[in-house]
N, C-alpha and C positions, 0 to 999 in steps of 0.2 A: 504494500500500500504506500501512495504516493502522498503524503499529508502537508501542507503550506501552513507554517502559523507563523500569525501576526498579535500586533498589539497594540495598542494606544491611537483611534482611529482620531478620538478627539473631536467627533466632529466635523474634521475636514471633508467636503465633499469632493475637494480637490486630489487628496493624498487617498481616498476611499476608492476616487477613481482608476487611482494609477494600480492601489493593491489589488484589485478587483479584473485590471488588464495584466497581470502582474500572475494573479490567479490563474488567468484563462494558458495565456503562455506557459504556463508551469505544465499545465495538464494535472494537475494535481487531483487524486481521489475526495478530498475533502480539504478544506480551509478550517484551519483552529484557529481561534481569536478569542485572546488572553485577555478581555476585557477593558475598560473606558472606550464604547465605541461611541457615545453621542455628547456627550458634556467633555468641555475643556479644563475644567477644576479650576479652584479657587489661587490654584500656585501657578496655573501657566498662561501665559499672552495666546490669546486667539489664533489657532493656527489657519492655513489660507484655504481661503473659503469656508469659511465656519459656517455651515449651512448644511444644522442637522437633521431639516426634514429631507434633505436630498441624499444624505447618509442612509437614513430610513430607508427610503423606497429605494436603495440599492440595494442596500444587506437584503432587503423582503424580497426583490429579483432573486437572489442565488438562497433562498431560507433555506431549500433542500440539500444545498451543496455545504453546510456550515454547523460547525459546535464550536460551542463557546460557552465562558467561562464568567461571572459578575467581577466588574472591576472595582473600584472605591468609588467612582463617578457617576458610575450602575445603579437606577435603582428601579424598582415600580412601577414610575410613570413611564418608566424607558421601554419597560415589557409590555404595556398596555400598545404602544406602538408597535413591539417587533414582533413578527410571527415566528418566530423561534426562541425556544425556552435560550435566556442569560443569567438566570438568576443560580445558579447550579454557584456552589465558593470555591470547586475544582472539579474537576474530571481525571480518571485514571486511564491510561492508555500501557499496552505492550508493544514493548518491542523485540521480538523474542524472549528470553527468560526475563527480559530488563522490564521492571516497572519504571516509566513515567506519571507523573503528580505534573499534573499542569493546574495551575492558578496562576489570579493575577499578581498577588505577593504583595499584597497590603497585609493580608493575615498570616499565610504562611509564606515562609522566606529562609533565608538562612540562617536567620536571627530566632526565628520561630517555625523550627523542621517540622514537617509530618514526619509519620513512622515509614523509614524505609531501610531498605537494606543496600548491603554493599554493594555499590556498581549500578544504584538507581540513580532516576535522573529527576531532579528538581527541576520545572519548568516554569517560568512565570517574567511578566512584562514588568510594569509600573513607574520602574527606574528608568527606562527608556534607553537603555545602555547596552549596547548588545554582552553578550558574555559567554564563556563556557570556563567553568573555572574546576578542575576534580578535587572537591574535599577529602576529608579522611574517607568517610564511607558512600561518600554520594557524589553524583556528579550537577552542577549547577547551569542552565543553564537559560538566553534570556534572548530574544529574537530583537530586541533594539524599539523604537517606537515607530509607527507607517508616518505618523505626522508633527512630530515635535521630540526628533531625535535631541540627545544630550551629550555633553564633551566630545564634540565635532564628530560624533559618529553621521552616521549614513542614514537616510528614511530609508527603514529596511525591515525582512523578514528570514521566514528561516526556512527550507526543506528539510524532509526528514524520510531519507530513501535510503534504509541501511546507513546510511552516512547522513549527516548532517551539514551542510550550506547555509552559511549566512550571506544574504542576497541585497544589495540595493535595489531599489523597486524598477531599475532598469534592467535586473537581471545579472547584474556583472556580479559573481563570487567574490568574496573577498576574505572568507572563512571556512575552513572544510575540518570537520574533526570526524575520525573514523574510530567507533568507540569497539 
């Protein structure tokens, strides 16, 4: 299975568009999206084209193609809008023997682990930073933000084909870990 996940839409219908053409390109089985996908938060400058009813009726175009995860931004009113459940605090994914924990990482983090075992993998957005870092017993890792990257990273995401690619939304790799 070919899976694309992103995170921190924010809003942008601009950066929603690109991850969305970004998507198709990919050929991806399914898109994960690690949550803040319509509100820009109280800490970030409006990212371009902050224009989240048109956020809306994209994500509701591909509902079928999508699991996703509640970010800090996430809330209720946001569900009443999108036709696919967001409110879920994380979803559990394999990768062969390997468990992934994918969240957004406002709650669980590396500060505050779920229960995993050696050679799992932590998933999750928020920080907006892309990352792959291997703890003592877990591996960390963090797809970067689609629209309000942080310390000059890239508006970017991630694949997860046996191997893992972290993508700017142009498609150019610029991270490959083969776990």
């Amino acid at each position: 299975m070919k899976l694309m996940i992103a995170s921190d839409i924010h809003g942008s219908a601009f950066y929603c568009r690109k991850m969305i053409e970004a998507y198709k390109r990919e050929k991806a089985d399914k898109l994960l999206l690690l949550g803040d996908l319509l509100y820009h938060g109280p800490r970030n400058d409006l990212p371009k084209e902050y224009e989240p009813k048109k956020v809306i009726e994209m994500l509701n175009g591909i509902k079928d193609e999508l699991l996703c995860v509640r970010g800090n931004c996430d809330t209720e009113v946001d569900q009443m809008v999108l036709e696919f459940p967001i409110m879920a605090e994380y979803c559990i994914l394999y990768l062969d023997k390997r468990m992934i924990f994918a969240t957004h990482g406002h709650i669980f983090n590396t500060e505050n682990k779920p229960m995993l075992k050696m050679g799992d993998i932590l998933l999750n957005g928020h920080t907006h930073i892309p990352r792959c870092d291997r703890a003592e017993n877990f591996i960390y890792m963090n797809p970067g933000s689609v629209s309000i990257p942080k310390e000059n990273s890239a508006h970017s995401y991630m694949i997860m084909e046996k191997e893992f690619f972290w993508k700017d939304l142009e498609g150019n790799i610029y991270r490959i870990e083969n776990l």
